[in-house]
N, C-alpha and C positions, 0 to 999 in steps of 0.2 A: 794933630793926633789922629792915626786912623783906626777906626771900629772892625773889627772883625777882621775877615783873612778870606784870603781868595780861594775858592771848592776848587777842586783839580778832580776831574772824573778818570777813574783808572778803568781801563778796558779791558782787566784780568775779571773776571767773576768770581775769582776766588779771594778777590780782593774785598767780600761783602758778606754780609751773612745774608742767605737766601731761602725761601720756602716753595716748596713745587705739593700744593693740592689739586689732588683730580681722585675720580671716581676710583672705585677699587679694582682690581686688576689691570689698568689700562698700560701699566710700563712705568709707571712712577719711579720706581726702585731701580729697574733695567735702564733707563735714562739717566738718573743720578751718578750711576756706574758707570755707564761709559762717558760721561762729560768728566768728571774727576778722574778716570785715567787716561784722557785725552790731555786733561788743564793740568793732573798732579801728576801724573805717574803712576804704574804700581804700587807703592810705597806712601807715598803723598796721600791718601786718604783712609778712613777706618771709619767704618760702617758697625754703628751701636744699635743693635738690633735689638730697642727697649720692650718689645710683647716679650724676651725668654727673663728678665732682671729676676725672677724672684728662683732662675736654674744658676745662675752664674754664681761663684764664687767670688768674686769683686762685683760690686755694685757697680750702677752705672756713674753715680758721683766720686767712686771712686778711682775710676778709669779717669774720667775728664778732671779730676787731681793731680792722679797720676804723670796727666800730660802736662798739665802745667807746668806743674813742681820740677817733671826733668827734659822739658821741648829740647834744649838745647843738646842733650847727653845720649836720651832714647829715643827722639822722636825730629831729629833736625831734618826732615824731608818733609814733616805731616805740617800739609795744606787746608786740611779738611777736615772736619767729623761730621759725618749724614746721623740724622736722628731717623729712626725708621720705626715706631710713627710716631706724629704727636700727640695722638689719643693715647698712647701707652707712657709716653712720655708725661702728661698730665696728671697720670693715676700713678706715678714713681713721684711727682713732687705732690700731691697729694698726700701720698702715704709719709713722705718727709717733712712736711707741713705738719703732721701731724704728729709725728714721731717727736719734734722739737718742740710744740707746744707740750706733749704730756711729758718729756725731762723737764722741760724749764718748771713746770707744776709740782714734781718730786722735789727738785732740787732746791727750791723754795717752801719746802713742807707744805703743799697744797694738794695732795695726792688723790683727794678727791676731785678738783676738775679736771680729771684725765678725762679725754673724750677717746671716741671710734670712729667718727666721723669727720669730714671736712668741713660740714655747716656748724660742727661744733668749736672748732680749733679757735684758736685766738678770738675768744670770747663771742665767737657767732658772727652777723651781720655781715658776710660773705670776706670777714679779713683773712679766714684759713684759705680759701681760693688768692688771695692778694700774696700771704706768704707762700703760699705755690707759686702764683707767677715770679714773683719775685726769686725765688730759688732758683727756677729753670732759665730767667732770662741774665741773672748776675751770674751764672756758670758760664753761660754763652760770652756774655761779655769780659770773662775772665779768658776763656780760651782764644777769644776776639786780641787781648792783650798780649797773649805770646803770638800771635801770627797763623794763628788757625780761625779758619772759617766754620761754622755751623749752619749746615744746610739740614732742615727738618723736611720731611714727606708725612704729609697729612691727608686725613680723606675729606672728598666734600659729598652731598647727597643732589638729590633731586625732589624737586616740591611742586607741587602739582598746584597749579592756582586758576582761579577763574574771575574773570574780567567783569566786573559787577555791570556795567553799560550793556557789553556785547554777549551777552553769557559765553564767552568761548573761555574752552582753558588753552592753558599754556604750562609749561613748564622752566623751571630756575631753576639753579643752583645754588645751592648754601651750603655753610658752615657744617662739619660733622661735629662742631664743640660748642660746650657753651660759649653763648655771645662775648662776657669777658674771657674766656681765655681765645678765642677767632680778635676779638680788638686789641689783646695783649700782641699777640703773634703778629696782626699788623702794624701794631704800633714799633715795636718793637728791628722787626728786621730791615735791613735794606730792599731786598725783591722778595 
């Protein structure tokens, strides 16, 4: 009897779900776009520009539904969906995170623990950030199931440190998000 199954690496990139953080303005977005009409085509990719969600007329869980539900009918080219960015993307499953806790609390006649925040949702101790990650990364993983990629654009910062031995600073990069959603987003993607 054999265990497991042999990895085969595919040398499409679209083959993977991927995330590209760097600083702000450096071309993040302008990169994204042209490797996805290089790899997809015109047509092959759709760029969810999550900072307008609260101008649009369909949501953005409802576009990435949308594609699910008909890939084969309206969307048999689409390769891709870029998230653009994942800080506005975190504050859309935040606000859905919470929108689902305060139904489930009506519809249970518990009307009074509606909350308005995320440190309140799902009864506090950081699980309304958990049903955020979880919302944003099982969509991805749905779209992953019809043959669409999610490549998310994220920012990172810079942090000024100083070398306790040599007094000298230096400078790093990190995360623009909280710790668990930067470890969800590594955990979670291919690149």
């Amino acid at each position: 009897m054999a265990f497991g199954k042999k990895n085969n690496v595919c040398l499409d990139p679209l083959a993977y779900n991927i995330c590209l953080l760097g600083e702000s303005k450096v071309g993040k977005t302008t990169l994204m776009k042209e490797v996805c009409e290089k790899l997809a085509g015109d047509g092959g990719y759709l760029f969810l520009e999550c900072g307008t969600e609260l101008t649009n007329s369909a949501g953005l869980a409802d576009v990435c539904e949308d594609i699910i539900e008909n890939k084969t009918s309206e969307y048999p080219n689409l390769k891709a969906v870029i998230f653009d960015t994942y800080d506005h993307l975190i504050d859309i499953a935040e606000q859905k995170s919470i929108d689902m806790w305060n139904k489930e609390c009506r519809n249970s006649g518990h009307a009074e623990k509606c909350v308005k925040s995320i440190n309140q949702a799902w009864s506090g101790y950081g699980r309304g950030e958990k049903k955020a990650i979880e919302i944003m990364f099982d969509m991805m993983a749905r779209l992953r199931n019809v043959g669409v990629a999610s490549i998310i654009i994220g920012h990172v910062k810079t942090k000024e440190i100083s070398d306790v031995v040599s007094g000298e600073s230096y400078q790093i990069l990190t995360s623009d998000q909280q710790q668990n959603y930067f470890n969800a987003l590594k955990k979670n993607l291919h690149f």
